[in-house]
N, C-alpha and C positions, 0 to 999 in steps of 0.2 A: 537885171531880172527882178520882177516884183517878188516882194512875198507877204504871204498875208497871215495872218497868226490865227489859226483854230480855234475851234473850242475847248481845247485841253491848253490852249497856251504856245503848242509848237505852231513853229512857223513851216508854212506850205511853199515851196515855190512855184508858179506860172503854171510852167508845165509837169506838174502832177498829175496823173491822172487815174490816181486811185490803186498805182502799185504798191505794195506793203513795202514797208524798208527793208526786210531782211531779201529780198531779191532787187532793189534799186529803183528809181523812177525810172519812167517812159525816155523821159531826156538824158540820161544815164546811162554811156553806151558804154562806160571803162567797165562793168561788172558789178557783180552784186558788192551791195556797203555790206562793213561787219554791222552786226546786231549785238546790242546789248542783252540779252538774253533774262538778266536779273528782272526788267523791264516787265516780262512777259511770263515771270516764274509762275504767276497765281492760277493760270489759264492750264486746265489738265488738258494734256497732248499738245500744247505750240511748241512746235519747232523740232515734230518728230519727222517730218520728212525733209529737214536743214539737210542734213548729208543724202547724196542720191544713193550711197549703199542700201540705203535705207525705205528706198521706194520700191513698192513692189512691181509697178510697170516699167522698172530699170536696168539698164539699157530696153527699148521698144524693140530694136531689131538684136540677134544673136547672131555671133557666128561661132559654128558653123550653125544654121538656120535651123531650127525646130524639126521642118518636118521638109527635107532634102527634095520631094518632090511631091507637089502641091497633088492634094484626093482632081480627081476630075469633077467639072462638072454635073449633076445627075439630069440624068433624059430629063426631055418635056413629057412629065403625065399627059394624057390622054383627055380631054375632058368629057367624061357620059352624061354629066348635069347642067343647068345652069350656074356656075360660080361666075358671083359678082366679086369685081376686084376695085382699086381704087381708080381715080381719073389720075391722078398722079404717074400711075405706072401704066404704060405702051399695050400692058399684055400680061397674062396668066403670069404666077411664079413656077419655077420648075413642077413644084410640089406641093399639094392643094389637098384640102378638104372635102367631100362628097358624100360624105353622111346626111348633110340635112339643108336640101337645093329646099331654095326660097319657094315656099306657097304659098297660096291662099291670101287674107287680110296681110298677115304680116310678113310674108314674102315681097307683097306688092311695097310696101312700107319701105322694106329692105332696099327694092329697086331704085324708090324715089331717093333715099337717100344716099344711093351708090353713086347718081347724079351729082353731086353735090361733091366740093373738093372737100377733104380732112381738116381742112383748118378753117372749114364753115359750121357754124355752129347747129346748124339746121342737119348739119350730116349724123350729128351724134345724139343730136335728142330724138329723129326719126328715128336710129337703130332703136334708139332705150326705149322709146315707144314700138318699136316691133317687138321687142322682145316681151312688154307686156301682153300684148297684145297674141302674141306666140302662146303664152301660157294660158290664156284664155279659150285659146281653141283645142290647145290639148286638153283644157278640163272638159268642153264640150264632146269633143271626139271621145273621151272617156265615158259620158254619160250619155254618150248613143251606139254605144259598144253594149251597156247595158252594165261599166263598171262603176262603182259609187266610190269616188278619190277620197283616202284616206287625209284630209289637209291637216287633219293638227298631227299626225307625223312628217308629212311631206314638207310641211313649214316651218318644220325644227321643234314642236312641241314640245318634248320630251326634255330636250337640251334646252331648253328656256324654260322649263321647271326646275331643273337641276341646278343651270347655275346663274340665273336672273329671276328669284322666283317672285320679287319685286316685281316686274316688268309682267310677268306670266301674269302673278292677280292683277295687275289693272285693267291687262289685254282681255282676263274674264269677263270683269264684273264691267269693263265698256263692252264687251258681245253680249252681256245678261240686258244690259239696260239698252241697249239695240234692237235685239230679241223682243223684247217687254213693250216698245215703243212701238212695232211692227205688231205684235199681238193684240194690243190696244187698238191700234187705227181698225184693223182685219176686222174686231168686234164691234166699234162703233158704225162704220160701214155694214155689216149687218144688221143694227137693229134699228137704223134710218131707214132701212129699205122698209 
């Protein structure tokens, strides 16, 4: 069997494949090697889960078994809305959400990227763009209700006075000279006219 010397010095053999010694290599079917332990003293917590008394997912199964007979299934809800689910899954889950069926701009958003499997990158920046998008229409829906959004509380104002207030002034004085920069053009456009 080859062996090839690390870069600490120890020698690796073949078939290593990246087991730690205190549980044995891949090729290593007699059971785990001892550990020298002195080895490994400087590292806080190695080798607290050495003994399985010691793990909290240990033993996996019980007996006599937890919970002697398994809750049932719960009914299939009903669905009153459109709930979008993933393409991954056949069909609804037991039990769903119906608070807030996809509309409008970012409803449709929602759809497109319902289309799209969970492990496509297009599925998650569509959401994130619906959900801007989402809040864009509640401020509108807001200001044609006739109500005026409070944003520097809804935005965490208060809490980013308090405890970034670093962050709060810059957040000002870049909305003052935004401000300033829009009042400028506003004027110069009027006295060209």
């Amino acid at each position: 069997m080859d062996t090839q010397p690390s870069q600490h010095g120890h020698s690796h053999s073949a078939s290593d494949d990246g087991v730690d010694s205190a549980r044995g290599t891949a090729g290593d079917r007699a059971g785990p090697k001892t550990v020298d332990r002195s080895r490994y003293a400087h590292i806080v917590g190695w080798g607290a889960d050495l003994d399985p008394a010691n793990r909290p997912a240990y033993p996996m199964e019980r007996t006599p078994p937890r919970l002697p007979h398994p809750p049932e299934a719960p009914r299939q809800q009903r669905a009153t809305v459109e709930v979008l689910h993933s393409t991954e899954r056949p069909g609804l889950t037991p039990v769903f959400g119906t608070t807030l069926p996809p509309s409008g701009l970012s409803g449709g958003l929602r759809r497109l990227a319902f289309r799209h499997s969970e492990n496509d990158l297009r599925h998650w920046l569509l959401l994130l763009l619906a959900d801007r998008v989402h809040m864009g229409e509640g401020l509108l829906e807001d200001l044609s209700r006739g109500r005026v959004p409070n944003l520097y509380a809804e935005m965490g104002g208060r809490a980013e006075l308090r405890h970034n207030p670093a962050g709060a002034a810059r957040k000002a004085a870049l909305g003052t000279a935004v401000l300033a920069v829009i009042v400028l053009a506003v004027i110069r456009r009027r006295r060209s006219r």
